[in-house]
N, C-alpha and C positions, 0 to 999 in steps of 0.2 A: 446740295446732296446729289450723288449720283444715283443710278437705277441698277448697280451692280447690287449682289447680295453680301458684300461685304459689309462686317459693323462701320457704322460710320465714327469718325472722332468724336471726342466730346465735344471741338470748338464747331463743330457741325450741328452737332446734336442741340447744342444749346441756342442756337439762332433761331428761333421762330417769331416769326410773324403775325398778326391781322391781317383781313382785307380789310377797307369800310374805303366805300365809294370807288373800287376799280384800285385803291396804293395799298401799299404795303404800311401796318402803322405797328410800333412799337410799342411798351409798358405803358400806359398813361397814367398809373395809378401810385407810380414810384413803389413797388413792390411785386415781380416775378412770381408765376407759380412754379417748385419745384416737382416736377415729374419725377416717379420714383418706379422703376425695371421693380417688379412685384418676380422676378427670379434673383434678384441679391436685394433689394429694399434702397439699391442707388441711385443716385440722380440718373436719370437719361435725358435730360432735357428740360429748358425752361418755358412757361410759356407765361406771355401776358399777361398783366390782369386789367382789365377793359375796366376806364375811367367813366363815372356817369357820362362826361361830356361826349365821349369818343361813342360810348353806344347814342345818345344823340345825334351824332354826326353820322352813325351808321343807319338808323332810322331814318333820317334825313333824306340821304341818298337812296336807300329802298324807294322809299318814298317820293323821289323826283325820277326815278328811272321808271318806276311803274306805266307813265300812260305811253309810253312809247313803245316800252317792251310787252304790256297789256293788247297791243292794237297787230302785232305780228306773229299768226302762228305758225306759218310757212318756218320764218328765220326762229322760232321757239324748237321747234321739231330738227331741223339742224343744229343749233346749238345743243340740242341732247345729245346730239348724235358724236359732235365734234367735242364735248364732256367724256363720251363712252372713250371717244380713240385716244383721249389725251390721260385718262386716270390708267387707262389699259399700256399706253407706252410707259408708264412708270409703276407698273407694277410691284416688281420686286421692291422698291423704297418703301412705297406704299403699306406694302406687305411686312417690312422690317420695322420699320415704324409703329405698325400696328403688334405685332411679337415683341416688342421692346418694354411700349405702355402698357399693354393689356396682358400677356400673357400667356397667347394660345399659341400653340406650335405653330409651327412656319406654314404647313401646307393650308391650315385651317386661317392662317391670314390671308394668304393668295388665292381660295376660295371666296373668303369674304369680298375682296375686290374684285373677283369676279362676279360676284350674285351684284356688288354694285352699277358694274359695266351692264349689266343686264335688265334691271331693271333701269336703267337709261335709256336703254335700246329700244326697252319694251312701251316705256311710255312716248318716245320720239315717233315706232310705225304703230302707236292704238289709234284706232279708227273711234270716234266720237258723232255716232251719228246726231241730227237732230230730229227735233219731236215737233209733228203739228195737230191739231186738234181739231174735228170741224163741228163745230157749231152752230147749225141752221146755214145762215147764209155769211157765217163770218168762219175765218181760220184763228186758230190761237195759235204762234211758233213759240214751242217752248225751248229756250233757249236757256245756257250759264255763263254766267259771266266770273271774271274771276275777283278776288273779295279786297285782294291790295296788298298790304305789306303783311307776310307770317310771319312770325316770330317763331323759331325752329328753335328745342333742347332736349340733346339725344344723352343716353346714358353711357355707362364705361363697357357693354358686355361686348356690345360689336358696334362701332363706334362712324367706322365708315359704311357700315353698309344701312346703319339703321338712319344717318345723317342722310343716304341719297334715295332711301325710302320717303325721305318729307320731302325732298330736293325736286327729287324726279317730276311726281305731279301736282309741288305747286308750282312750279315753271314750266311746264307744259299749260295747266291753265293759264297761266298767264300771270302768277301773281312774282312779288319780287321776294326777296328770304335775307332775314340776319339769324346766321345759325351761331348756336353756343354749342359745343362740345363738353361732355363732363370735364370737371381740374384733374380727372387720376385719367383720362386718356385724351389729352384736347392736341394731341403732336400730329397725329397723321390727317388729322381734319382739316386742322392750321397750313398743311402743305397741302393738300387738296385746292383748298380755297386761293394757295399762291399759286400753283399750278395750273387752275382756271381763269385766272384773271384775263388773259388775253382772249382767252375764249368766249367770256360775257362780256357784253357793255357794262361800262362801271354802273355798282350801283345794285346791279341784277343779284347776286348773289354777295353777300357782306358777311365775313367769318370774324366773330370776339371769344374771347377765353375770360375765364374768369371763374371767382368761385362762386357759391349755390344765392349770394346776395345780390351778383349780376345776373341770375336767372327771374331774382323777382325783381330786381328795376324792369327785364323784358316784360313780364304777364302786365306789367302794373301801368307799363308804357303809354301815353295816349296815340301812337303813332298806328300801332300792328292792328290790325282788322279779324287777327287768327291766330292761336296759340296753337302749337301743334307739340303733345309733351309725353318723353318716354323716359320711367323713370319709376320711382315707389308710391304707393297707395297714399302714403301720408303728404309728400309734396304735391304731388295730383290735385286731391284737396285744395292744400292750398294756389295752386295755379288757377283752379277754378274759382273760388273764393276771389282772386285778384280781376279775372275776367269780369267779374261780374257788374260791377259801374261802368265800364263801356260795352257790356255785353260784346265779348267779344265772342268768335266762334270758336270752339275747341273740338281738341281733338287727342284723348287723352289714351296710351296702351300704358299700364298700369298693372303687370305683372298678372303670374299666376300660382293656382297649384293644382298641376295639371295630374286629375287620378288616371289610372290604369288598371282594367277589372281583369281578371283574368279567372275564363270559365273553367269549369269541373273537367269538361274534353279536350284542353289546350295542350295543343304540341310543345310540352314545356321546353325540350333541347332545343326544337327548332326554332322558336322564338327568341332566345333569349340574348344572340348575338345583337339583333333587332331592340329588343329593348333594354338592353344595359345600357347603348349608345344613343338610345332616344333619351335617357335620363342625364349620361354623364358628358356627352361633346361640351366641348368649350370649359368643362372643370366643373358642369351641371349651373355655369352662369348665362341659360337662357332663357328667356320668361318662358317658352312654351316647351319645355323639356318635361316628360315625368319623372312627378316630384313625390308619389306616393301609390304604392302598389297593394289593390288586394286582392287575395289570394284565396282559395277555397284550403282549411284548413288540413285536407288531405294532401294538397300538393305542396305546401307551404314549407316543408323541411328541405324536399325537391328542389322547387324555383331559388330557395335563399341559398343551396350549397353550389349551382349551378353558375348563378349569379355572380354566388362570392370565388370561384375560378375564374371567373370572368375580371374581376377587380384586382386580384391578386396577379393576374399576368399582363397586366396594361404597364408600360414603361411611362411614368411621370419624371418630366425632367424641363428644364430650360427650352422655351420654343425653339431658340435657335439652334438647338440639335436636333436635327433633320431626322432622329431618329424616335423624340420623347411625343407618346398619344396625348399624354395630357400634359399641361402646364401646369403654373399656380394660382390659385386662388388671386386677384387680381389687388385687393387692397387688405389691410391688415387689420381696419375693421369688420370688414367683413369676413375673414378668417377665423376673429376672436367667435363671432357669431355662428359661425358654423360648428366650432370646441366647444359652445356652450350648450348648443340645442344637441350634439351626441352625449354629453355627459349628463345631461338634465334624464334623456331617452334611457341610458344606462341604470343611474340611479330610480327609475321609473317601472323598470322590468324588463327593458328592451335589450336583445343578444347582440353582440358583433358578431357578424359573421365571416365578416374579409372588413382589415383597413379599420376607423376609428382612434388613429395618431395625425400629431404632424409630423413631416420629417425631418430627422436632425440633420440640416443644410442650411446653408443660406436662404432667404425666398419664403413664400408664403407657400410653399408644398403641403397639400397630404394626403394621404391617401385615399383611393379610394374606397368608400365605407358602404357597405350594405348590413341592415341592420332589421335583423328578424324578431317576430314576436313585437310586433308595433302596436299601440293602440290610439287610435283617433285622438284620445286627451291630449297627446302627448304632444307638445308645440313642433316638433320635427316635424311631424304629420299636420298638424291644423295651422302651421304658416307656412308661407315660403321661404328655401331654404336657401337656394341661389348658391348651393356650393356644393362638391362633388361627395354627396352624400344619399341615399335610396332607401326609405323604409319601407318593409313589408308587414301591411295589416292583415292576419289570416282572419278569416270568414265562415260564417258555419252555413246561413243565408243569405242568395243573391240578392234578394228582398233588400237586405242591411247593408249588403255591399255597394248597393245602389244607391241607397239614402244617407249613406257616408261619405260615396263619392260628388252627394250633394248638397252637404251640410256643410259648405264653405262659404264665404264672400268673395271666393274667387269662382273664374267661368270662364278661363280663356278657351282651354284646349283639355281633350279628354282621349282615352281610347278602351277597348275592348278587344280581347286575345281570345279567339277558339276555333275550332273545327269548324264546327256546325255555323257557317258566315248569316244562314238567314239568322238564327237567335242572336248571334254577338251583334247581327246589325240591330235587332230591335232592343237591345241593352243598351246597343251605345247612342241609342235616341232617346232614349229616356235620360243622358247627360244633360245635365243641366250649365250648357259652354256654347260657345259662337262656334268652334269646331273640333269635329268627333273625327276618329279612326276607327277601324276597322282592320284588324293582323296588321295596322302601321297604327304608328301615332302620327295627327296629322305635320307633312310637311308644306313647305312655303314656297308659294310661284309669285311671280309677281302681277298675274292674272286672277289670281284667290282674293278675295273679302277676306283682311282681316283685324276680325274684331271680337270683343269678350262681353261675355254678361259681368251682370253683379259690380262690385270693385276692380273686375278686369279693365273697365276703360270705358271709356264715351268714344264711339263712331269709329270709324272705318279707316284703316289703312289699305292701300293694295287696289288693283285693277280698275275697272270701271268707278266703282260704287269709292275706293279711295279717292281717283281725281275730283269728282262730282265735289268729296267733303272739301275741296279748293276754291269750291264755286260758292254762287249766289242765282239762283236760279229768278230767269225773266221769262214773262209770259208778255208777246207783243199780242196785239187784235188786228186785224187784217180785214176791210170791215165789208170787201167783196170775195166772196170764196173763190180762189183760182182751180182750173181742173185739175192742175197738179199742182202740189206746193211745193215751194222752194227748195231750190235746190240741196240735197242734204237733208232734208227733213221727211222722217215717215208720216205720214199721215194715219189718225186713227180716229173710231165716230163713226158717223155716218155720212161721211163724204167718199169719195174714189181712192182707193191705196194705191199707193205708190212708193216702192224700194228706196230704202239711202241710196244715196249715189258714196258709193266709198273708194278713196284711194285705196290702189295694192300697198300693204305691209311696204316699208321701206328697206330695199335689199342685204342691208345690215341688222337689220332685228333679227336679235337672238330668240331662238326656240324657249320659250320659260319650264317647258311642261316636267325637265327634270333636275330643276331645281329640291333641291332637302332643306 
C-alpha cells in the first residue's frame, strides 16, 4: 500500500500480514478474520488468525532476541527514534487504515498516529536517572532491569496509539513484545509491525492477529514475563486469573465511568463546547471520556438544552469525509448495546433531549444523544456506555452528588466545572479516580501516570512511573561507600549527594505537554 490518501483496492486491502521473528507470516490457522468498515458493515480487509504453533514460534523469537536487545540502550533509544520517523513517513496509510477499521474521521486518525510518533519520541529522549542509597559504610544502587518477553493486547477504540503506549516503554526498557490487536481493528497494527521490521532486529517486536482465544493462549503462555491488557473489566479478570500460575506481572486499564460534577456557579455556555467533546470524540469510544454528568437541579433544564444544540449540529458521517465530526459506532455489538441501555433509560423516566435513534444509512451511525432527567439506577449511568451517548443526573445536594460520583467500581478519570477554582478543586479531590480535572476533564501526555482505581485497572501506563511497570527492580551492595556514586545514580541517606548526570533530551523529542 501506498502513503497517498486515496482508498486503497480491495486486492490491497485484503493482504495483510504477521511479523513473528523479523518475516512476514500468513493464516496459520486455515481460516482469515473478516475485517468489517463499521461505515457500510463491508469487508475492508482480512487478517490472520495466528495458529497455536505460530504464536510459539512468535514467543520463541521474543524470547531469543531478548538478551541482546536487553543489553543495549543507546541502540534501544534510537530504534525509538527510527520507529517515530518511519510510522511518521507513512502516515496518511496508517491514518486510512485506521478510519476504514475503526471508524473515526480522518483528522482524528492522523492525530492518533501522531500522539503515537510521540510517545516514541518521548520515551527514546526520557532521562532515567539511577538511585543509590548509603548505608553506613556500604552504597545500595538501585537499579531496573527489564522483566523479558510482554505479551501486549490492545482494544478496537484507538488501536495504534494504545498498541505504541505498551510498545514504547517496554522497549525502551529493554524488554522484547508479541502484540495482538483486537479482530474488529487488527489492519493498521498488522502494517505497522510490517513497516517496522527493518527497523528492529527480528524478534524484538512480533505482531499476531487473532480472535479473543488467541488472547488467552497469550496470558496462559509459559513464555511472557508480563501481560500488559487493554480492554473490558470482565476479560481483565480473566487475563489475571491466567497470570496467575506463573505469576506473571500485569498491567491491566480496564475502562471507565468517568462522572463530571458540575457546580451551582458554573459558566454553563462557556463550558459546554469543553464538555460535550470531553464525553463524545472518537463516537464516546474512550475509556476516559465523560460518561455521566451531574448537575445541580436549578441548572439542569439549562446544561441539557445547551448540550442538546450542541449534538444536534455535529455532522456524523463516514470518516473519510473530510467533513463528518463523528463517525460510527465501531462494531454492531456494541451498537445494539448502546439502543438498549437508551431504551431501557427511556422506559425508566429518562428525556431525550437531542439524538436517541440510529440512522437510517448503511454503517453503525447514531446520533448523538443527550438524555436528561437521569437517575443513578439507571444502567446508562451505573455502567459504561462506550458509545456516543451523555446522561445528565440533576442534584439537589453536592453531598449526593459527590457520593454518586462515587458509588461506582469504576475510578479512572473524573472532573469538576465552576467558577469558584479553589471549591471545584477541593470537590474534585474528594473523587474517588487516579485522575481529576479541574474546568478540563483530565487530558493525556505521555509524561502523566496513568492509572485507575477500583475496576479501572492494575498499575500504570505512561511516563516515568509507566516504564518502571517494564521493569524488575535490583538493589546491588557496594560494600566500600565511594565519595560519589556511580555514575548516573542520586545518592540519598546519609552519605554525600551528588546530581544524575543526564543526557540532554534527544534533538527530535517531541514536546508532550499539549497532547488531549
Amino acid at each position: 500500500m501506498g502513503t497517498s490518501s486515496a482508498q486503497p483496492t480491495a486486492a490491497e486491502l485484503l493482504d495483510f500480514k504477521m511479523t513473528i521473528g523479523g518475516e512476514l507470516a500468513s493464516d496459520g490457522s486455515g481460516s482469515g478474520i473478516e475485517v468489517l468498515n463499521p461505515a457500510s458493515n463491508e469487508v475492508c480487509g482480512r487478517a490472520p488468525n495466528c495458529s497455536a504453533a505460530q504464536l510459539d514460534d512468535a514467543m520463541a523469537a521474543a524470547a531469543l532476541a531478548f538478551a541482546d536487545w536487553s543489553e543495549h540502550e543507546g541502540a534501544r533509544r534510537e530504534s525509538l527514534l527510527q520507529m517515530a520517523d518511519t510510522i511518521e513517513a507513512s502516515t496518511c496509510e496508517l491514518a486510512l487504515l485506521t478510519t476504514l477499521e475503526q471508524g473515526k474521521p480522518l483528522f482524528d486518525a492522523r492525530a492518533e498516529v501522531q500522539r503515537a510518533i510521540t510517545w516514541l519520541r518521548y520515551y527514546a529522549s526520557l532521562e532515567v536517572p539511577g538511585e543509590a542509597v548509603a548505608e553506613g559504610s556500604e552504597c545500595l544502587l538501585i537499579r531496573r532491569r527489564p522483566l523479558g518477553v510482554v505479551a501486549a493486547i490492545t482494544p478496537w477504540n484507538s488501536p495504534l496509539m494504545l498498541a505504541v503506549w505498551k510498545l514504547a516503554p517496554a522497549l525502551r526498557a529493554g524488554n522484547t513484545v508479541v502484540l495482538k490487536p483486537s479482530p474488529f481493528t487488527p489492519l493498521g497494527t498488522l502494517r505497522m509491525g510490517e513497516l517496522l521490521r527493518p527497523v528492529l532486529p527480528p524478534g524484538v517486536l512480533n505482531v499476531v492477529s487473532g480472535d479473543d482465544a488467541l488472547g488467552a493462549l497469550m496470558t496462559r503462555h509459559p513464555i511472557p514475563n508480563k501481560v500488559s491488557f487493554t480492554g473490558s473489566v470482565t476479560t481483565g479478570k480473566r487475563v489475571a486469573e491466567a497470570a496467575v500460575p506463573d505469576l506473571k506481572r500485569l498491567t491491566l486499564e480496564l475502562g471507565g465511568n468517568d462522572p463530571a460534577i458540575i457546580l451551582a456557579d458554573a459558566d454553563v455556555a462557556g463550558l459546554t463546547d469543553q464538555l460535550f467533546w470531553s464525553a463524545f470524540r472518537n463516537c464516546g469510544q474512550v475509556c476516559s471520556a465523560v460518561k455521566r454528568v451531574y448537575v445541580p437541579r436549578g441548572r439542569h433544564t439549562e446544561l441539557a438544552n445547551v448540550l442538546a444544540e450542541c449534538a444536534r449540529s455535529v455532522r456524523v458521517g463516514p470518516g473519510t469525509d473530510e467533513a463528518s465530526q463523528l463517525g460510527p459506532i465501531n462494531n454492531l455489538a456494541q451498537l445494539e448495546r448502546v439502543k438498549h441501555l437508551i431504551e431501557e433509560a427511556v422506559e425508566d423516566g429518562g428525556r431525550i433531549a437531542a439524538g436517541g435513534k440510529q440512522l437510517e444509512r448503511p454503517g453503525n451511525f447514531f446520533e448523538p444523544t443527550i438524555i436528561a432527567e437521569a437517575r443513578d439506577a439507571m444502567r446508562v449511568v451505573a455502567e459504561e456506555q462506550f458509545g456516543p451517548v451523555l446522561p445528565l443526573v440533576p442534584y439537589d445536594d453536592l453531598e449526593d452528588a459527590i457520593a454518586s460520583a462515587n458509588s461506582t467500581h469504576f475510578g479512572l478519570s473524573g472532573s469538576v466545572w465552576g467558577s469558584d477554582v479553589d471549591e471545584a478543586t477541593r470537590v474534585a479531590e474528594r473523587l474517588q479516580c487516579g485522575r481529576i480535572g479541574v474546568n478540563v476533564h483530565p487530558r493525556i501526555s505521555p509524561a502523566e501516570p496513568f492509572g485507575g482505581w477500583k475496576w479501572s485497572g492494575l498499575g500504570v501506563e505512561n511516563g516515568l512511573e509507566g516504564l518502571h511497570s517494564y521493569t524488575a527492580m535490583q538493589v546491588v551492595q557496594v560494600g566500600a561507600q565511594p565519595a560519589v556514586p556511580p555514575s548516573g545514580h542520586q545518592l540519598r541517606g546519609d552519605g554525600p549527594q551528588s546530581g544524575a548526570q543526564a543526557r540532554p533530551a534527544h534533538p527530535r523529542s517531541s514536546d508532550p505537554s499539549n497532547l488531549t
